[in-house]
Structure formats: C-alpha cells, structure tokens
VEXMIPA-149136 format. One record per atom (N, C-alpha, C): x, y, z. Coordinates in steps of 0.001 Angstrom, whole numbers, plus 500000, padded with zeros to 6 digits. Layout:
# residues N
XYZ
...
This chain:
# residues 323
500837498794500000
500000500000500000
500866501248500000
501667501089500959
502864502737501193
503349502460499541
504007501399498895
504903501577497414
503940502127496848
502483501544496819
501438502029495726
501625503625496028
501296503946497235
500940505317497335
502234506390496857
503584505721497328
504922506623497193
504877506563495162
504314505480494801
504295505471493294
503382506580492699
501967506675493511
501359507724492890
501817508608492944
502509509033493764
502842510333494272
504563510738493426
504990509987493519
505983509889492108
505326510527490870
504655509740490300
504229510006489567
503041511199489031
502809511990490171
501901513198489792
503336514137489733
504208514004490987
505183515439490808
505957514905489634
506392513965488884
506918513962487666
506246514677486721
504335514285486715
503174515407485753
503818516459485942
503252517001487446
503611518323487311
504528518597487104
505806518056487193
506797518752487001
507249519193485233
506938517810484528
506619518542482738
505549519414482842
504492519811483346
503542520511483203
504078522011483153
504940522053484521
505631523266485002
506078523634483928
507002522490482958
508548522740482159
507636523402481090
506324522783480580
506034523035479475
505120524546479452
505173524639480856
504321526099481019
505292527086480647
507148526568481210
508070527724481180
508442527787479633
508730526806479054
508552527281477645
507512527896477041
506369527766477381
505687528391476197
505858530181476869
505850530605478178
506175531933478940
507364532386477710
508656531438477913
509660532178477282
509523532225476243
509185531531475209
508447531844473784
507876532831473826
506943533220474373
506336534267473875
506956536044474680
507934535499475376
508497536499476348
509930537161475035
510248535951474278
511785536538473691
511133536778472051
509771536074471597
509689535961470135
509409537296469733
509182538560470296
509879539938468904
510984540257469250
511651540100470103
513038539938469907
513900539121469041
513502538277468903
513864537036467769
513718537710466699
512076538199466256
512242538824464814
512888540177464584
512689540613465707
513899541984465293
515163541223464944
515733540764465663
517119539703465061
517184538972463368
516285538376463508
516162538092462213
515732538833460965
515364539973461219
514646540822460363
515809541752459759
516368541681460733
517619543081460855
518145543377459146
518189542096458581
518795542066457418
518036541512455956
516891541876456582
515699541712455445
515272542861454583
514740543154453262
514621544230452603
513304544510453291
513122545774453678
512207546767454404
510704546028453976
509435545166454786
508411545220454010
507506546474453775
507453547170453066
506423548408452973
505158548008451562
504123548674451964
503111548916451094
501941549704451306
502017550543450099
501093552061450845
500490552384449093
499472551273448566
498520551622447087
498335553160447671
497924553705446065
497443555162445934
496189555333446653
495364554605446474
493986554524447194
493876554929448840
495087554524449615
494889554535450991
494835556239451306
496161556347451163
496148558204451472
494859558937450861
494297558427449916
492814559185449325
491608558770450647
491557557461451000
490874556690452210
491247557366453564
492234557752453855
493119557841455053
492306559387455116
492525560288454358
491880561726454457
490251561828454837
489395560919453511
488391560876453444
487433560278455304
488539558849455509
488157558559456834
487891559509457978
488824560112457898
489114561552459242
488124561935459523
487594562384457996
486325563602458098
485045562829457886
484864562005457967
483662560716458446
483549560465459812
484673560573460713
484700560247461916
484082561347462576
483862562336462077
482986563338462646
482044562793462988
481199561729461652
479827561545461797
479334560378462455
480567559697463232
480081557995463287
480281558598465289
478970557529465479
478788557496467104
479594556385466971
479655555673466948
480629554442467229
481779554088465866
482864553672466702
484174552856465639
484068551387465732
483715550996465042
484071549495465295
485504548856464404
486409548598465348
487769548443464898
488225546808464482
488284546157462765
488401545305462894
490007544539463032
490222543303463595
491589543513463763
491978541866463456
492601541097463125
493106539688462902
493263539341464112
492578538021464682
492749537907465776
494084536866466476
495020536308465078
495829536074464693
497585536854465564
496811538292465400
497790539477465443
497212540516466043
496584540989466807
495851542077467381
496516543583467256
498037543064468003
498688544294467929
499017545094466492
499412543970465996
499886544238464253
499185544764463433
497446545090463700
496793545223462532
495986546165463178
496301547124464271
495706547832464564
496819549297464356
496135550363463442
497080551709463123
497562552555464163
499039552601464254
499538553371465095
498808554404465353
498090555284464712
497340556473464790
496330556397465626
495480555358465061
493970554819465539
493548555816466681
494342555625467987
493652556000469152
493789557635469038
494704558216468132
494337559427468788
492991560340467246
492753558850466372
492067559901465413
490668559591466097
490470558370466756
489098558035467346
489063558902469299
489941559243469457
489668560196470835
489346559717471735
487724560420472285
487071559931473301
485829559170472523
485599559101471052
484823558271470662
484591556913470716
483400556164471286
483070554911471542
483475554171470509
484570553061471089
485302552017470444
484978550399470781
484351549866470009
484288548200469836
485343547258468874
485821546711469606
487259545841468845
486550544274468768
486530544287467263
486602543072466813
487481542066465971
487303541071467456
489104540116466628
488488539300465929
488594539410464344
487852538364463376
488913537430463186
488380536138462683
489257535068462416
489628534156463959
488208534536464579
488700533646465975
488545532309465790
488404531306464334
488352529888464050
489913529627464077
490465530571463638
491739530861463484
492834530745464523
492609531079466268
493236531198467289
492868529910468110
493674529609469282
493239528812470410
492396529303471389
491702528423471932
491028529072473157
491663529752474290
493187529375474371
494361530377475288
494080531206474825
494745531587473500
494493532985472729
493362533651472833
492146533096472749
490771534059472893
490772534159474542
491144533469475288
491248533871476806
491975535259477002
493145534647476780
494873536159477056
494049537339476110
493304537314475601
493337538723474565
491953539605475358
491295538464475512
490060538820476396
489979539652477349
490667538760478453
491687539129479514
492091540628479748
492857540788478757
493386542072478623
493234543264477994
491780543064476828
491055543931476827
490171544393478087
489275543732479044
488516543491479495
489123544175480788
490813544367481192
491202544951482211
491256546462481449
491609546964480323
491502548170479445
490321548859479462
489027548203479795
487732548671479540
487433548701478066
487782547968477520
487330547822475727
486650546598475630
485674547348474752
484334545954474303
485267545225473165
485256543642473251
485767543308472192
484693542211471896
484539541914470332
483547540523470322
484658539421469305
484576538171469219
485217537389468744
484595537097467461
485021537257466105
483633536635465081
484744535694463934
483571535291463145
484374534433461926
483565535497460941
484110536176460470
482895536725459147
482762535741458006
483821534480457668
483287534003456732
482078533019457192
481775532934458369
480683532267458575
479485532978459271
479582533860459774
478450534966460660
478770535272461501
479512534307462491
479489534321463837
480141535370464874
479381535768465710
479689537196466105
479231538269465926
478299537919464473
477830539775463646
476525539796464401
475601539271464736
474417539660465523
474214540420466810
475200539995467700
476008540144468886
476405541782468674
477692541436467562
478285543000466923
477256543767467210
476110543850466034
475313544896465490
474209545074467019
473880544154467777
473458544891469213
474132545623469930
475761545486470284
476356546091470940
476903547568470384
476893547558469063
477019548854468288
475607549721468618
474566549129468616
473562550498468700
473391550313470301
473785549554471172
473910550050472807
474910550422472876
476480550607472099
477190551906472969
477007552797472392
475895553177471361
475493554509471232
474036554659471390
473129554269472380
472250554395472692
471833556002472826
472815556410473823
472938557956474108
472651559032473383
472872559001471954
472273559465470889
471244560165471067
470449558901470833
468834559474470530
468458560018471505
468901559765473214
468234560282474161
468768561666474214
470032561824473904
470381563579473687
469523564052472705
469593563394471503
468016564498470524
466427564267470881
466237563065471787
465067563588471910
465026564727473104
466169565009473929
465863566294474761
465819567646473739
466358566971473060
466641568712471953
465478568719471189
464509568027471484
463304567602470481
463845567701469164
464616566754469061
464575566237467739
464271564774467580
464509564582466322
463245563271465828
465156562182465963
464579560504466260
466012560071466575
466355559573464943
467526559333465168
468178558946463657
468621557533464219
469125556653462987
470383555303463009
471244555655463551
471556555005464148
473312554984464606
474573554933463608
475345555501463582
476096555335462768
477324554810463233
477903553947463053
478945553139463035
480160552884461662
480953553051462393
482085552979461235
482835552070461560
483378550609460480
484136549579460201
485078550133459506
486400549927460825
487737550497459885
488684549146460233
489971549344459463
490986548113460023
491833548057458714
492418547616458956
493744546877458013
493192546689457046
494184546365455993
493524545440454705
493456544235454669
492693543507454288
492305541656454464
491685541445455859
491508542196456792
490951541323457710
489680540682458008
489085541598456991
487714541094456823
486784541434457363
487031543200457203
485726544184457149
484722544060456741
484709543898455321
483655543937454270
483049542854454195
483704541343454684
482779540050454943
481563540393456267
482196540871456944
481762541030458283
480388541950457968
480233542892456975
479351543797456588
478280542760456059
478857542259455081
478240540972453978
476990539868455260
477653539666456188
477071538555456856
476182539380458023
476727540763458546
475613541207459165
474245541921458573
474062541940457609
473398542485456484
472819540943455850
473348540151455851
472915538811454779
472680539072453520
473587539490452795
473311540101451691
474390540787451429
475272540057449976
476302541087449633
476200542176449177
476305543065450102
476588544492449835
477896545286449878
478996544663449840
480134545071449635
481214544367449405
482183544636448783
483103543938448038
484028543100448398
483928541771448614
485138541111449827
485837539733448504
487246539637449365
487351538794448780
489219538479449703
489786537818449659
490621537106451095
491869537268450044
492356538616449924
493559539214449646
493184541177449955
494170541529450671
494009542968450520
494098543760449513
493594544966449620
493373545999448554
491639545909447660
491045545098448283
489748544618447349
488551546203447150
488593546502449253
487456547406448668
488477548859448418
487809549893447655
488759551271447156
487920552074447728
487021552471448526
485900553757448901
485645553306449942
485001554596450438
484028554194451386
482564554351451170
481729553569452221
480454553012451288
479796553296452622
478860553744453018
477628553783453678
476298552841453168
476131551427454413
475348550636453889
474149550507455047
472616550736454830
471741550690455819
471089549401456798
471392548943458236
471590547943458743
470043547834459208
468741547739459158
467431547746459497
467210549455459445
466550549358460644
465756551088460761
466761551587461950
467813550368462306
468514551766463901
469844551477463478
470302551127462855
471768551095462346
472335551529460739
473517552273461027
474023552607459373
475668552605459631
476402551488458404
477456551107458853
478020551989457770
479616552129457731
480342552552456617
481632551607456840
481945550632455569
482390550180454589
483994551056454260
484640550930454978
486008551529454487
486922551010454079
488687551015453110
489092550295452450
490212549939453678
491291549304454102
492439549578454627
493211549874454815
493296550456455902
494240551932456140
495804551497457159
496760551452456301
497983551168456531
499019552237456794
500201552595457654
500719553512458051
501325554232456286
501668555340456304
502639555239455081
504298554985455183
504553555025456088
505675553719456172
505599553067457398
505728551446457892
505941550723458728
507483550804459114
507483551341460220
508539551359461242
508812550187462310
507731549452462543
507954548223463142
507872547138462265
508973546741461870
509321545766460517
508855544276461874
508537543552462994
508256542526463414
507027542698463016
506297543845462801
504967543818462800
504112543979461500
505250544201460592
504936544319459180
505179542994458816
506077542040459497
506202540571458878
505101539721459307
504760539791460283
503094539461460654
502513539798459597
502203541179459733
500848541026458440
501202540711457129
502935540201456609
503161539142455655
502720537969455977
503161537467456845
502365536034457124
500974535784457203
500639536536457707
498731536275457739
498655536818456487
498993537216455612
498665537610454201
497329539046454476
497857539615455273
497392541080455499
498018542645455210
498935541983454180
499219543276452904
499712542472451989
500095543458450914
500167543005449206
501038541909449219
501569541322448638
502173540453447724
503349540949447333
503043542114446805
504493542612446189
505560543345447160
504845543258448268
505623543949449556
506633543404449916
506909541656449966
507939541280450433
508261540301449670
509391539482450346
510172538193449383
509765536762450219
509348536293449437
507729534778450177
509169533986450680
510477534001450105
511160532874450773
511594533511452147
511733534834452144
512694535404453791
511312535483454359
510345535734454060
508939535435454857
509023534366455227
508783533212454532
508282531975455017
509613531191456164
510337531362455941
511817531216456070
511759531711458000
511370532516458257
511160533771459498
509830532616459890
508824532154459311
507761531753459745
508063530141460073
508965529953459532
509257528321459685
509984528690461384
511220529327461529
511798529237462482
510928529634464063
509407530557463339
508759530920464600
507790529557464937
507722528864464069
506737527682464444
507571526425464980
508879526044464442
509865525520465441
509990525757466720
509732526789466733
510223527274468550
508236527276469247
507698527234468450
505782527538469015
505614526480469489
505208526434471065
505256525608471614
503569524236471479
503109524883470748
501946524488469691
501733523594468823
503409524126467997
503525523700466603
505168522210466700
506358523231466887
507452521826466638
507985521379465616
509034520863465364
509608520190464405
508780518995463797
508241517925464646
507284517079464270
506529517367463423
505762518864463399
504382518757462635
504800519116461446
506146519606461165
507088519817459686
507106518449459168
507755517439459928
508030516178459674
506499515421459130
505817515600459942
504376515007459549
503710515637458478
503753516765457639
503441517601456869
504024517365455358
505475517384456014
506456517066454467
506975516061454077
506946514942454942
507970513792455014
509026513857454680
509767514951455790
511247515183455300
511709515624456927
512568515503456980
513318515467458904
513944517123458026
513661517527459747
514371519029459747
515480519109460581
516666519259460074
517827519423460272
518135520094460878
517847521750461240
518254522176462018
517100523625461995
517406523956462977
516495525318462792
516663526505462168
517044526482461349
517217527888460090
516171527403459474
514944528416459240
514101527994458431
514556528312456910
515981529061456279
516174529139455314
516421528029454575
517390526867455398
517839525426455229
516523524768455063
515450524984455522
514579523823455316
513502524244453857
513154525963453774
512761526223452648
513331524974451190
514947525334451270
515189525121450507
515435523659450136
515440522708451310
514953521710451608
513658521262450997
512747522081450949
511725521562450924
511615521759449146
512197523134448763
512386523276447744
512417521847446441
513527521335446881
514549520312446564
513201519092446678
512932518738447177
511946517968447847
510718517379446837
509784518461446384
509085518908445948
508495519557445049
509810520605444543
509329521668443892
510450521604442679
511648520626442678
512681520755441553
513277521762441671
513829522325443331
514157523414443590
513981525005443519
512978524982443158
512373526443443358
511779526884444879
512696527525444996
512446527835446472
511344529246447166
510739529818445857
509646530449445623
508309529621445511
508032528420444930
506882527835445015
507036526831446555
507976526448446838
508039526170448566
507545526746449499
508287528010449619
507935529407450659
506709529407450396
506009530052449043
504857529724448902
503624528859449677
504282527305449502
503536526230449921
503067526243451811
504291526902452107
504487526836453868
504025528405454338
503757529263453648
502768530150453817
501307529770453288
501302529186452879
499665528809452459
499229528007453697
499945527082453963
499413526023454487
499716526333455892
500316527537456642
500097528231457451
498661528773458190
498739529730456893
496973530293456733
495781529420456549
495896528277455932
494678527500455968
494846526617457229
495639526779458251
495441525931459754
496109524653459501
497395524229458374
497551523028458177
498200522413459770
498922523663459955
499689523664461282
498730523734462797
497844523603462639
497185524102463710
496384525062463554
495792525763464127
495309527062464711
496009527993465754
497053528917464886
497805529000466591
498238530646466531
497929531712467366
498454532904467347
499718533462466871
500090534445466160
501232534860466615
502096536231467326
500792536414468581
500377537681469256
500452536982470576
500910537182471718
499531537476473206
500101538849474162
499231539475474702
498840540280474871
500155540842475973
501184541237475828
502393542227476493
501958541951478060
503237541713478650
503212541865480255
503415542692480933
C-alpha cells in the first residue's frame, strides 16, 4: 500500500513537474519571440506597402469620423497588435470604440482567453467573430447600437426626431471588414474577397431602421517602422504580395513555428515527410524546395505560407497580449 501510494505520488510530481517545464517554455516563447524577429529581420529588405487609394481613404476617413457614434475596429485575431494603426487612438479620441478580433476559428482558446483578459482589464468591448461564417455579427450589430444608445436620448431632449446609429468599420487590409458587413446584412453588399486591397471607397450601407454602417478600404501607416509587425501582416497575408520576398517570409515563419510551443519540428516532419535538420528555416525552405518543387524555392515558401493560413499547422496565434 505505502509503494502504491509513494508510486502515485511519484508520479503526479513527475506530471507536474513537465507541466511546470512546458508552462516555462511556452512563457519564454512568447516572452523573447519579437526579439527574435527583430534579430532576424535586421537584414531583410524593408516590408512596405502604401497603394494610391489609401492616402485618398486615410483623408476621406478623418472627416467621416465626425459623423460615426461608434468605431468598430476590425483587427486579425491572429495578430491584434499588428493590425491595429499606430494612429487609431488618437484619430478616434474619446469616441466609443468596439474591437473586433475576426478570424477567431483561426486562434486557440488560450488565445481568445489572454486577449480577452486584457482587453477586458483596458475597459474595451471586444467581440470574437468568423465573418466568413456569421458568427459574432448579431452580437456586433446589438452592441454597436447600445454603445450609442445615448444618441437618441440627447436628441430627443433637443426635440429632435432620433436617427440610426452610425457606426464605422475600419481596420487593416484583408481582415475582413467587408465580409463582416456581407454577413451582418445577409446580403452582399460590399466587396470582399481574402487578399488585401479589394474594397477602394468608402460606402455607407443601411443595417434595418437603427443602424448605418460605413464600409472603408484599409488603412495602413505610410511607412511601417515596426518591421516585426509588418512581417506578421506578411504572414497572415494582410498586405500586398508585392511587399515582400515569400522565401525570407516563410523562412522567418518556419523558424517561429519551430520554437511555438503548439507547433514543433514534428508537425514539419508530419506535413512534408522530410526530417528538419536544424532550425534555420532558410535550410529547410530550401529543403523543401529540393523535395518537391525541383528546387524552386519560391513555390516552397509559397507552399508553407499557404498552408500556414489555411490551419495546416494548427490554429495558433502569433500575438499574446504584452506583460
């Protein structure tokens, strides 16, 4: 009876004790990984991309924000920090702000916890949605006309007659504004499609009799100064194409999923049927290159950014929320 018991008891502090180990890795992962990409980035060609359209959007937005009781800010929930505009907070003020992290099919339930979490100590409404499937937009479009409820009760003291709410959908490019419009509406009314640059205007679209949304294109700094955060929105494929080079992308994305305590060398191995040698994700691009592709190490990179984004790897952040 005492061996049985000294055995159980063996054997839970051995659990816990990987439990512990595997808690301290994933802490230091996410404690050293933009440090890592500043390191690795250091010697990458600058990603920038700033179409003619935005600065025409970027002006036009300003002077819309006059008219919107509420912002609703959409953001990759992938990347929170990354896809939200350095500017943002001081062009929206003291105006009522709702943050929506779309693509939450996309994250772990850690991830929708930690982000939660730490909006929720900020005092910011955030809702979780998938726009390519609905989920979230019903929710959205109630909580948009209750944080501007206030409205109508200020004009009906002024005896005036009440109006819609107006709400404005702003965010990055690709994150999936304009789906999000599409599915709260049921009915395509604006232009989407899962590469940035799609919509060019802004569009005022009518949501029943108490809501009116506006439809804006994505509004990107005109130059990115935080190059960790511009390689994010390469990887999630949340700016152009022509912005960067798919092998030092993918290359940067291989070495962050090696170290993701999520992801691993294994799920490379199980993916490609090819052993990874060492952790330079440049060596294994081209590896894989060789492999597969008759050495083109452009349709590789390619392959391991795609299959990134469609969850081949998992579902797994590459954000949580600063300590």
């Amino acid at each position: 009876f005492g061996d049985t018991l000294l055995g159980l008891y063996e054997k839970e502090r051995l659990g816990l004790s990987r439990y512990a180990d595997e808690e301290s890795r994933e802490d230091v992962f996410w404690e050293t990984l933009d440090a890592d990409l500043q390191y690795w980035t250091r010697s990458l060609r600058p990603v920038q991309w700033y179409p003619g359209h935005i600065a025409k959007t970027e002006k036009e937005l300003k002077g819309q924000l006059k008219l919107m009781d509420v912002v609703i800010e959409v953001r990759d929930a992938r990347i929170p920090l990354a896809t939200t505009h350095p500017k943002m907070d001081s062009w929206l003020g003291n105006r009522r702000r709702i943050i929506v992290m779309n693509r939450e099919d996309m994250v772990s339930a850690d991830d929708r916890n930690a982000w939660a979490t730490y909006f929720s100590s900020q005092g910011i409404k955030v809702i979780y949605s998938n726009g390519q499937l609905g989920m979230g937009t019903m929710k959205l479009g109630r909580m948009a006309k209750s944080a501007a409820s206030t409205v109508n009760t200020r004009r009906r003291e002024k005896g005036l007659l009440p109006r819609p709410v107006r709400a404005g959908i702003v965010g990055y490019p690709n994150v999936g504004k304009s789906s999000l419009i599409n599915r709260l509406l049921k009915r395509r009314m604006c232009p989407a499609a899962p590469r940035p640059g799609v919509t060019r205007e802004l569009k005022w679209v009518r949501f029943g009799k108490d809501l009116e949304l506006l439809d804006s294109p994505g509004i990107l700094p005109m130059r990115i100064s935080d190059q960790t955060a511009a390689l994010k929105l390469a990887i999630c494929d949340d700016i152009g194409e022509r912005s960067y080079d798919f092998a030092d992308v993918a290359a940067i994305l291989v070495q962050i999923l090696l170290r993701h305590p999520a992801v691993g060398s294994e799920a490379f191995r199980k993916r490609y049927k090819i052993d990874v040698d060492s952790d330079c994700g440049k060596l294994f691009v081209t590896k894989l290159s060789v492999h597969l592709f008759n050495g083109d190490t452009t349709q590789a990179a390619f392959r391991i950014l795609s299959d990134f984004r469609k969850g081949r790897f998992g579902w797994v952040a590459l954000e949580r929320p600063p300590t």
